[in-house]
C-alpha positions as CSV (number, residue, x, y, z in Angstrom):
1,X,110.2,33.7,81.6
2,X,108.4,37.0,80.4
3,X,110.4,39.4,79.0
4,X,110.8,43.0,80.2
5,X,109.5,44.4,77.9
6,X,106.2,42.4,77.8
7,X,106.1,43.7,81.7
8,X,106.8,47.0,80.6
9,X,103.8,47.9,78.2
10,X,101.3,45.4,79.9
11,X,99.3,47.7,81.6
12,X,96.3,46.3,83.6
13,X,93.0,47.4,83.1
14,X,89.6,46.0,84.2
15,X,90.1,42.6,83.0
16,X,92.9,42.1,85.3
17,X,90.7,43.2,88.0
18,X,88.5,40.7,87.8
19,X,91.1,37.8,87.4
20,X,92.6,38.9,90.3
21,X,89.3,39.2,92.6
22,X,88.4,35.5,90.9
23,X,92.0,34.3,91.7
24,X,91.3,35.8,95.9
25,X,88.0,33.7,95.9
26,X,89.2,30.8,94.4
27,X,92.3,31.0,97.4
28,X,90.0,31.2,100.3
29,X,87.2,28.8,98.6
30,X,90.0,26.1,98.4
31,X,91.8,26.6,102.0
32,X,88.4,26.3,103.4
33,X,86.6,23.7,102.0
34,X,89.4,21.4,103.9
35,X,87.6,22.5,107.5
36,X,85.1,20.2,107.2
37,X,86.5,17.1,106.0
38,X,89.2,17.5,108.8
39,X,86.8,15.1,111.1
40,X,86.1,12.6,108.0
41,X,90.0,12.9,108.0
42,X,90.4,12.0,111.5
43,X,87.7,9.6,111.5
44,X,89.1,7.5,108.2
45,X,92.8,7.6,109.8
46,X,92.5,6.7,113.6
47,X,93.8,9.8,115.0
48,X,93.3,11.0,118.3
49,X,93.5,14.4,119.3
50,X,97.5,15.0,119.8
51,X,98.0,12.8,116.3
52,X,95.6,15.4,114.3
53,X,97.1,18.0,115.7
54,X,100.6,17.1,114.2
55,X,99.1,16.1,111.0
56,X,97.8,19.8,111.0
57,X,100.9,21.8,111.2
58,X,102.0,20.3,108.1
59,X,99.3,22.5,106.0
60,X,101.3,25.3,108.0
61,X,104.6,23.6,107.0
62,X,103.9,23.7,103.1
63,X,102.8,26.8,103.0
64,X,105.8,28.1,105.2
65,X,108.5,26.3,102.6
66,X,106.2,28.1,99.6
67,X,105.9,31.4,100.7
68,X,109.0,32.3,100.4
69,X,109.7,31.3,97.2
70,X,106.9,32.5,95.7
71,X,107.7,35.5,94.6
72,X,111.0,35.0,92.9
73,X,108.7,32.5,90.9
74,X,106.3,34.9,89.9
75,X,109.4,37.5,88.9
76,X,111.2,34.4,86.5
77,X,107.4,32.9,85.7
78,X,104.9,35.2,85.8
79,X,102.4,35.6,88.3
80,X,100.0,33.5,85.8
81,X,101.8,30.3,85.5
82,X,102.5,30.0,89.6
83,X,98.7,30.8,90.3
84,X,97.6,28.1,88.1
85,X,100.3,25.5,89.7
86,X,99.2,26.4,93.3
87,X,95.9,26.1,92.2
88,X,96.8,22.4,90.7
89,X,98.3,21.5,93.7
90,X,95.5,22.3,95.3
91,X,92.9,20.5,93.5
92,X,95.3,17.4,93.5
93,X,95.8,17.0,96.9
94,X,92.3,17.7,97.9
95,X,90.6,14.7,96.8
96,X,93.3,12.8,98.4
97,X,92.7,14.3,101.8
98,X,89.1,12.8,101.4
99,X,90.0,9.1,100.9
100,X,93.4,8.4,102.6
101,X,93.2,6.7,105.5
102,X,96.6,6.8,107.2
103,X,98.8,9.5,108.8
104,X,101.4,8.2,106.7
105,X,99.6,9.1,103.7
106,X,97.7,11.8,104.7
107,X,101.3,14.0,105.4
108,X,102.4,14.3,102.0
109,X,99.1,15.4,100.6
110,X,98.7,17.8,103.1
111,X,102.3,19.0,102.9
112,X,101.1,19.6,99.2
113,X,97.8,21.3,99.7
114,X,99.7,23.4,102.1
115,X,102.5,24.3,99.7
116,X,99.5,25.1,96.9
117,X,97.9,27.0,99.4
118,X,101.1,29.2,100.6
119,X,101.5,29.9,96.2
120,X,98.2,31.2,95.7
121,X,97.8,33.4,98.8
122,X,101.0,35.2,98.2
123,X,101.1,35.4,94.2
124,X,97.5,36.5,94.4
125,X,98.6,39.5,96.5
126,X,101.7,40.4,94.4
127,X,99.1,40.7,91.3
128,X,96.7,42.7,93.6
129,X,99.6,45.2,94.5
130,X,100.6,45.6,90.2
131,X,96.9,45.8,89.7
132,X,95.8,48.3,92.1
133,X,98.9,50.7,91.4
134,X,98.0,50.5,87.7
135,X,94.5,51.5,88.7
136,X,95.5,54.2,90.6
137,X,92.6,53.7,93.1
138,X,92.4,52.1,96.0
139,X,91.1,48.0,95.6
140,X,92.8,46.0,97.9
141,X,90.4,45.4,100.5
142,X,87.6,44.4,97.5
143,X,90.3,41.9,96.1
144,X,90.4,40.6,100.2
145,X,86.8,40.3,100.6
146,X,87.0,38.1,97.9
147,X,89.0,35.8,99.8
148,X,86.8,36.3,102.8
149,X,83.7,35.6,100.4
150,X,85.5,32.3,98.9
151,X,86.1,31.1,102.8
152,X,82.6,31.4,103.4
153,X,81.3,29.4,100.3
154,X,83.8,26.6,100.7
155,X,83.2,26.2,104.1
156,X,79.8,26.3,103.9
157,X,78.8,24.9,100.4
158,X,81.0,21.3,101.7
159,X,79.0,21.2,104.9
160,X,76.3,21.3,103.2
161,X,77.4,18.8,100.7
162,X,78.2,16.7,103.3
163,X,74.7,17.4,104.9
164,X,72.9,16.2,102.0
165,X,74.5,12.8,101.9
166,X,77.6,13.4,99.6
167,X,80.6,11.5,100.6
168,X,83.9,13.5,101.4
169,X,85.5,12.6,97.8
170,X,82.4,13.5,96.2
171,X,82.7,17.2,98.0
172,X,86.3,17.5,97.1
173,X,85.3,16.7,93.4
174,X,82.8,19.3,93.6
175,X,85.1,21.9,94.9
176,X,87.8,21.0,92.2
177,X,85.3,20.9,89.6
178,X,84.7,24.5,90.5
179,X,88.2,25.5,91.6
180,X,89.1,24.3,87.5
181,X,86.1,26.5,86.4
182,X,87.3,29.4,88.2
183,X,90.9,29.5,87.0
184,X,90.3,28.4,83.7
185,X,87.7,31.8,83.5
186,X,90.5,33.8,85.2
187,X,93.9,32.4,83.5
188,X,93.6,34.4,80.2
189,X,93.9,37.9,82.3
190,X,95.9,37.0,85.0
191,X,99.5,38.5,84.7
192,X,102.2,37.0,82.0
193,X,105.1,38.7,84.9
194,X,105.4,39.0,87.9
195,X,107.0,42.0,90.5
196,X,110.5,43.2,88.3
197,X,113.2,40.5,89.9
198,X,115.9,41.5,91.3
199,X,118.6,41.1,94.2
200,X,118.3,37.2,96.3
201,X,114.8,35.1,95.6
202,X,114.6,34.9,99.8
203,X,115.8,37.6,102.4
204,X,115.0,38.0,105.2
205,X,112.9,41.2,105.8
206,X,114.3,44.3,107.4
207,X,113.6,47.6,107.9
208,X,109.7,48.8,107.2
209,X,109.2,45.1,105.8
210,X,110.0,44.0,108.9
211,X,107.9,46.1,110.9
212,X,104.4,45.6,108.9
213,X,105.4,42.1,108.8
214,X,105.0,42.4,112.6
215,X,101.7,44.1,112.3
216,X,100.3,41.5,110.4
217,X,101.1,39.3,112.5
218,X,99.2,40.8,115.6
219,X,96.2,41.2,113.0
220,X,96.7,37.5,112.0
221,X,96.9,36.7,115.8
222,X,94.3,38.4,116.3
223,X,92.2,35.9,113.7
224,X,93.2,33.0,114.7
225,X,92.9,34.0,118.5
226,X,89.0,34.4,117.5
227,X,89.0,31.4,115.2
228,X,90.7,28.8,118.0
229,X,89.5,30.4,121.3
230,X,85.9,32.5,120.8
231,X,84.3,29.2,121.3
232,X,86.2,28.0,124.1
233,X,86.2,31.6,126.1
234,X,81.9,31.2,125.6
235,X,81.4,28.1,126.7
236,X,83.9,28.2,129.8
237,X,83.6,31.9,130.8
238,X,80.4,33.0,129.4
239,X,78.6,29.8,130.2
240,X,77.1,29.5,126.2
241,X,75.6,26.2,125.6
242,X,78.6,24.6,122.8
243,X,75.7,24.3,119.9
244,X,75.7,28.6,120.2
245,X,79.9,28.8,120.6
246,X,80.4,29.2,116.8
247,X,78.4,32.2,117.1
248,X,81.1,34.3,118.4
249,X,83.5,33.2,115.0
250,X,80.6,33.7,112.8
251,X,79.6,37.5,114.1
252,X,83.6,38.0,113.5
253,X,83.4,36.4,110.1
254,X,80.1,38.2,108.5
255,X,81.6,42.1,109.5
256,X,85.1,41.0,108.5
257,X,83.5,40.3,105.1
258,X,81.0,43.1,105.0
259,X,84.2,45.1,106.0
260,X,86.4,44.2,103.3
261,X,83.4,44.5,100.4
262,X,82.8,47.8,101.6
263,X,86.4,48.4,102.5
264,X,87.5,50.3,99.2
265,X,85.1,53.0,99.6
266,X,85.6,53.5,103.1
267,X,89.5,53.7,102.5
268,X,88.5,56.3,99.7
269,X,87.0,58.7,102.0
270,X,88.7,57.9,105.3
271,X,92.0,57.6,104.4
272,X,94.4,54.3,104.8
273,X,96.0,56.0,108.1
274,X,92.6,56.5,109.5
275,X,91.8,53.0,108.4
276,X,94.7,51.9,110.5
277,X,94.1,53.8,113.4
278,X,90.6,53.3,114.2
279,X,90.6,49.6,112.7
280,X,93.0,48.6,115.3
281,X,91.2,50.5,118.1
282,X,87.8,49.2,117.3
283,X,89.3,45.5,117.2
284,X,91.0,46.4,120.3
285,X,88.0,48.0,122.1
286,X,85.7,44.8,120.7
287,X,88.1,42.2,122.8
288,X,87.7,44.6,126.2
289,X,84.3,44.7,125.7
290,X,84.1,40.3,124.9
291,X,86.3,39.7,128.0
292,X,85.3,41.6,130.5
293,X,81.3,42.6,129.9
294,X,80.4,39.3,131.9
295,X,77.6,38.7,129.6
296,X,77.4,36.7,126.6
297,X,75.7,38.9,124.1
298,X,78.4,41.4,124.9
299,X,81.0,38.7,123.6
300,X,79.3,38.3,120.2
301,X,79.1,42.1,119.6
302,X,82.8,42.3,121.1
303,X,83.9,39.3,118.2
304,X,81.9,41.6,115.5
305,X,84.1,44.4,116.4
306,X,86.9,43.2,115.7
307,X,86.1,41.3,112.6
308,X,84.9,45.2,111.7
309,X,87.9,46.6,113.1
310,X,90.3,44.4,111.4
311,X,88.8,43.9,108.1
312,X,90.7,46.4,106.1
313,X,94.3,46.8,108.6
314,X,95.6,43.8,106.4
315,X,94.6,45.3,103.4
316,X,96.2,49.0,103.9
317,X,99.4,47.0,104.6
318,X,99.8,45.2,102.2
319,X,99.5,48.5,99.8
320,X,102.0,49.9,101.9
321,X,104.3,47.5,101.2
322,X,103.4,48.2,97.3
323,X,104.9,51.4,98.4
324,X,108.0,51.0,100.1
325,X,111.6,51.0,98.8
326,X,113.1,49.0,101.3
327,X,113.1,45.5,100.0
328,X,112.2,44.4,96.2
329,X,108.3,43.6,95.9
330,X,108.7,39.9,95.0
331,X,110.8,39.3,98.2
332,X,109.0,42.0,100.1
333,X,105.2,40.6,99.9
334,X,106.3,36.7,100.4
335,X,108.2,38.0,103.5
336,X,104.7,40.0,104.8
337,X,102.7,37.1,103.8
338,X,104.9,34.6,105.4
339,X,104.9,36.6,108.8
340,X,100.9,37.0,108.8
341,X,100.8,33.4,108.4
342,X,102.9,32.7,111.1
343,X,100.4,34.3,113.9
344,X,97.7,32.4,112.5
345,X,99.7,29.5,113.4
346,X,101.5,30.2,116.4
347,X,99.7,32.5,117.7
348,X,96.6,30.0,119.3
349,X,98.9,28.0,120.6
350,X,100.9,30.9,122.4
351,X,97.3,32.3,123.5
352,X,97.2,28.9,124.6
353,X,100.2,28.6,126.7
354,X,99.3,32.1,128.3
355,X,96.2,30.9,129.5
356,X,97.6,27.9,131.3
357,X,99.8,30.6,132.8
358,X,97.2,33.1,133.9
359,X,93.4,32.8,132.2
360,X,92.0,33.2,128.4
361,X,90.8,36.6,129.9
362,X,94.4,38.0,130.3
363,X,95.7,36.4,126.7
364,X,92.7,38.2,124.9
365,X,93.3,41.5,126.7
366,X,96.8,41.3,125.7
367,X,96.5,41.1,122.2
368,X,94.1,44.0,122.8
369,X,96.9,45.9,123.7
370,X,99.1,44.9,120.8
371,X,95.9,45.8,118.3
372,X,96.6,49.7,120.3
373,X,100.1,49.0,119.0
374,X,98.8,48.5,115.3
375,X,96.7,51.8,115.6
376,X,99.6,54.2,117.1
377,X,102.1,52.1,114.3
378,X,100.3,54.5,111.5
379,X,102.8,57.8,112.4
380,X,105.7,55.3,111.1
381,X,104.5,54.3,108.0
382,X,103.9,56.0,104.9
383,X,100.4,55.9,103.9
């Protein structure tokens, strides 16, 4: 445990900076690189569709159980010591995702790599919130674009991996090999404390940690609703042969990352409220124009308008949070986190249900309405 003094007169500077951004990369570099060994996965085990499903939630389920925690950890620990741990959970269970061949033994690694996972999203964010008010400048959408860059790379640097004719432990050793690299080059400035401790290590939120809880979760919704259902909304509504469906997820992704690169400068001179406001309306307006412009190319521009429009919401609140006085940091940021994460995983299966109900149509336009929510939310908070 760091002392309070050490946390006192540690003031970050530029160093910290750049741990931080390494620490956001390495987090979406190693969450993504599972995607494509997820058939090898299925393939090796025997799993039909409803099995791999179940065998799914329980990334959600570690990282649900760690989140929580996390941030008393990083108060007692330091943010330092529970980065590296998540990030050693990670690169353990990894290679074991790639060679186990039974659902029996593939729960327990993934209940692992989930529980890494939940560490290293949320202590990477309670760093980014010390770090940024240290600065006195506005950096958290640069630290997320990280993460978005990271995403890319692992997702795309296994497949092609993969293409090339490596086996599925070989491209988990590759990613661990660089995962190790990373944190290694990014331990020695990554913070000795953590947000100052103090009242229960879990609550649960209330309050104005409550309510930007809830808006990350329509932002995170939002995500996954793009992530699980762009494709499926192209090919059965929009006609799109299935080898073009990931186009709609990939216009998302490039001007979500494009966003949060630029995303720091465009805060600077728009303003975070501003950011809010027209974020969620251009996210809003892009799923309008996907669902009911009944013509393909109108989806894909509709998907990049949301990955532009929501790019830097998630961002703003999470330095809002830094903000409030509601709830202590290290309970308050787990708690946000923890919410977020929740739409990305209920939230396609509720769009889901909905659409049995009524069509994919009406579930996309209603979270269109909830993004309207997010933009008129700005008058409540203090940005």
């Amino acid at each position: 445990m760091v002392s309070s003094d050490l946390a006192a007169t540690s003031v970050p500077g530029a160093p910290e900076q750049l741990s931080t951004r390494i620490a956001f990369f390495i987090a979406g570099f190693g969450m993504a690189a599972w995607a494509p060994l997820v058939p090898f996965a299925k393939a090796r085990a025997g799993l039909d569709d409803g099995a791999l499903g179940l065998l799914l939630l329980c990334l959600g389920a570690g990282s649900i159980v760690s989140m929580p925690l996390s941030g008393a950890l990083a108060a007692r620990f330091g943010c330092r010591r529970i980065i590296i741990a998540g990030v050693l959970m990670l690169a353990l269970a990894l290679p074991l995702l790639a060679t186990l061949s039974s659902f029996a033994a593939l729960v327990p690694a993934l209940l692992l790599f989930g529980a890494g996972v939940g560490l290293v999203d949320c202590v990477v964010n309670i760093q980014a919130v010390i770090v940024e008010r240290a600065s006195g400048r506005t950096m958290m959408s640069g630290f997320h674009g990280l993460f978005s860059v990271g995403g890319i790379v692992g997702a795309g640097g296994v497949s092609l991996a993969l293409a090339m004719g490596a086996s599925p432990f070989v491209a988990a050793l590759l990613v661990v090999a660089l995962v190790l690299v990373a944190i290694v080059a990014a331990a020695p400035n990554l913070l000795r404390y953590g947000s100052s401790a103090g009242g229960p290590a879990f609550a649960v939120p209330h309050g104005v940690v409550l309510f930007i809880g809830v808006l990350c979760f329509i932002v995170f919704l939002t995500e996954g609703a793009v992530l699980d259902w762009s494709a499926v909304f192209l090919t059965q509504v929009r006609n799109v042969d299935p080898t073009h469906a990931g186009l709609g997820y990939t216009a998302f992704a490039i001007t979500m990352t494009i966003g949060r690169l630029t995303g720091d400068w465009i805060v600077r001179r728009a303003g975070q409220r501003n950011v809010l406001v027209f974020g969620g309306l251009c996210a809003a307006a892009g799923l309008v124009l996907a669902t009911l412009v009944p013509v393909w190319e109108a989806g894909l521009l509709g998907y990049a308008l949301v990955g532009a429009g929501c790019s830097n919401v998630v961002p703003v609140l999470y330095s809002a949070v830094g903000r409030q006085n509601t709830m202590p940091e290290h309970i308050a940021i787990p708690a946000v986190t923890t919410l977020g994460y929740a739409g990305i995983l209920a939230g396609p299966a509720a769009i889901g249900f909905v659409a049995h109900a009524s069509s994919l149509s009406a579930s996309f336009l209603i979270i269109a309405a909830l993004l309207v929510g997010v933009a008129v939310s700005s008058r409540w908070l203090r940005l």
